[in-house]
N, C-alpha and C positions, 0 to 999 in steps of 0.2 A: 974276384967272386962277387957274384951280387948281390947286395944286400938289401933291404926297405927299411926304414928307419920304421918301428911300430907294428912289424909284422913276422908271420910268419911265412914263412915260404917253403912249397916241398913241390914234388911231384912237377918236372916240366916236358915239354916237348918244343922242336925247334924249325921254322920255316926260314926259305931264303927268295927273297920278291924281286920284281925283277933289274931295280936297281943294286943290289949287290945287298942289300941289308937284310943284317940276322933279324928275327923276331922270335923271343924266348916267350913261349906261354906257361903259367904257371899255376899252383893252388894256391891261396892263401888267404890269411886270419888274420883280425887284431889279437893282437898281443892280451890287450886291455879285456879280454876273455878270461884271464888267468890259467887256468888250465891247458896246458897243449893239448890235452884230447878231445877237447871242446872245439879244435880246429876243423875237424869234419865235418861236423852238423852245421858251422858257420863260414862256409868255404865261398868263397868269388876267387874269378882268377885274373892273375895281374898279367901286364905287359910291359918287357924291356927289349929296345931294341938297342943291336950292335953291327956296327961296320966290322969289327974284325975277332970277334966272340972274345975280347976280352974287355975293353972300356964298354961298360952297360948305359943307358939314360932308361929310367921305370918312365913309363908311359900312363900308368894307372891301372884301375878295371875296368876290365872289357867285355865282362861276362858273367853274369848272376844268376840263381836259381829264377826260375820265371815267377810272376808276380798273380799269377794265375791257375785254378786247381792245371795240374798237369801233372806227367810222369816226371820232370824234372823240377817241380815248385821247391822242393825241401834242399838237393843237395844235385851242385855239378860236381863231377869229379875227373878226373885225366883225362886226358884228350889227344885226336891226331888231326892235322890239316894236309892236307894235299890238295896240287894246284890240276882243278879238273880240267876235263873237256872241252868246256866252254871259257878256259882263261880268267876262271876267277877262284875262288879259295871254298874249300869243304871240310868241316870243321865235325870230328865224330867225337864224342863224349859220354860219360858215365852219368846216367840221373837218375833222382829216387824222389817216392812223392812224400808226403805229409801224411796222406790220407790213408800209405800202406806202411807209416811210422821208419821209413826209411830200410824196412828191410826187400822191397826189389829192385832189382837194377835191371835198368835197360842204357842202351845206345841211340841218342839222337843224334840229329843231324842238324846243321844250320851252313847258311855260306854269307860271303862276302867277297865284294871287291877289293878293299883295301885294310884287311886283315886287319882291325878297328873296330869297323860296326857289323855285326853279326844279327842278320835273318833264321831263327828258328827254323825249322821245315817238319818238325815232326820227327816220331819214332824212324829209325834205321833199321833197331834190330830188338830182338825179345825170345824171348824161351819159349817160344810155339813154333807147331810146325811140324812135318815125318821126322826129322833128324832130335826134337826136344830130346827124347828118352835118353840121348848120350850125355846130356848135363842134370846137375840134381837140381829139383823143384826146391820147395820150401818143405822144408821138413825141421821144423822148429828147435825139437828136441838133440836133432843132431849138430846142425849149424847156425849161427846167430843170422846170416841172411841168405837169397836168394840169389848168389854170384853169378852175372854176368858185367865184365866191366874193362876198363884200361883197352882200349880198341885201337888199332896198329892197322895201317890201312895201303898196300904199295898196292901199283898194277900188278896183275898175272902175268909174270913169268914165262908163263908157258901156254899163253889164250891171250884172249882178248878180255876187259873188266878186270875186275878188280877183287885182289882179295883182303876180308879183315878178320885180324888174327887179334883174338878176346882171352881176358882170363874165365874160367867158372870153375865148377865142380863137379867132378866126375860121379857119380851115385854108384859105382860099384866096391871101390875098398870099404872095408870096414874099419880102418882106422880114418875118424874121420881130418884127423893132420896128414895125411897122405891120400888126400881126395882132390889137391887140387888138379886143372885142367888145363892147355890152350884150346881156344875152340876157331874154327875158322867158319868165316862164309863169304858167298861170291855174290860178286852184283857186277852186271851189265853195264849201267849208268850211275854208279852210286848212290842211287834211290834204293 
């Protein structure tokens, strides 16, 4: 199992390059935060890679809230990569800003060569749009945030592109513990 000496670690997803090596991406915290639930507002995500998913080497962090007002400046959160088009890595993930106290989440996008250093690209995805009304807005009183998030990204199946499969919130039950949702959507080019 793998561990980080001073951290916490949750939440990973897993690529394979094209020398045969795993690369585990992950969430994680210092410890030295004290509280475990202080791990989310303080999230960057680590990297280990493995030749045969069981001997790990941690590679570090590879990936931080940006440094800049953005939809993703306060918190990244879960992620998928898939190896595009063009032969090189596409990386979709959960962000939230400062500026809206961390309760919206959208899906960014960034890529990379060598699944290490990672190019932002902008928003992927967000609750606008004809299809919004199938997921719940911000409605404060009901739910602490605005879920869109954790994005899962294969080609289609049954077409051409690509489809990504999100968690949110449905706005119809009235229980609001039984509102959660998968949501899906299609893209062409993974833009």
């Amino acid at each position: 199992m793998l561990t980080v000496e001073g951290k916490w670690i949750w939440d990973s997803w897993y690529c394979r390059d094209d020398q045969g090596l795993w690369h585990a991406f992950f969430l994680q915290a210092d410890r030295s935060l004290g509280n475990p639930e202080l791990r989310h507002w303080n999230v960057t995500w680590g990297l280990a890679t493995s030749p045969d998913l069981r001997k790990w080497t941690y590679r570090g962090t590879v990936f931080r809230p940006s440094k800049t007002p953005s939809f993703d400046d306060l918190t990244i959160w879960t992620g998928c990569i898939v190896r595009n088009d063009r032969n090189s890595w596409t990386l979709f993930y959960t962000g939230t800003s400062r500026a809206e106290e961390g309760k919206i989440q959208r899906i960014g996008r960034a890529s990379s060569a060598d699944l290490v250093h990672w190019r932002r690209q902008g928003l992927a995805l967000e609750r606008t749009g004809e299809n919004a009304e199938y997921y719940e807005g911000c409605v404060p009183r009901r739910w602490k945030d605005c879920s869109l998030r954790d994005p899962w990204v294969i080609r289609d199946p049954e077409g051409s592109g690509w489809l990504m499969y999100f968690t949110a919130r449905s706005p119809m039950p009235s229980d609001t513990n039984a509102s959660g949702a998968i949501g899906v959507a299609h893209s062409h080019d993974l833009v």
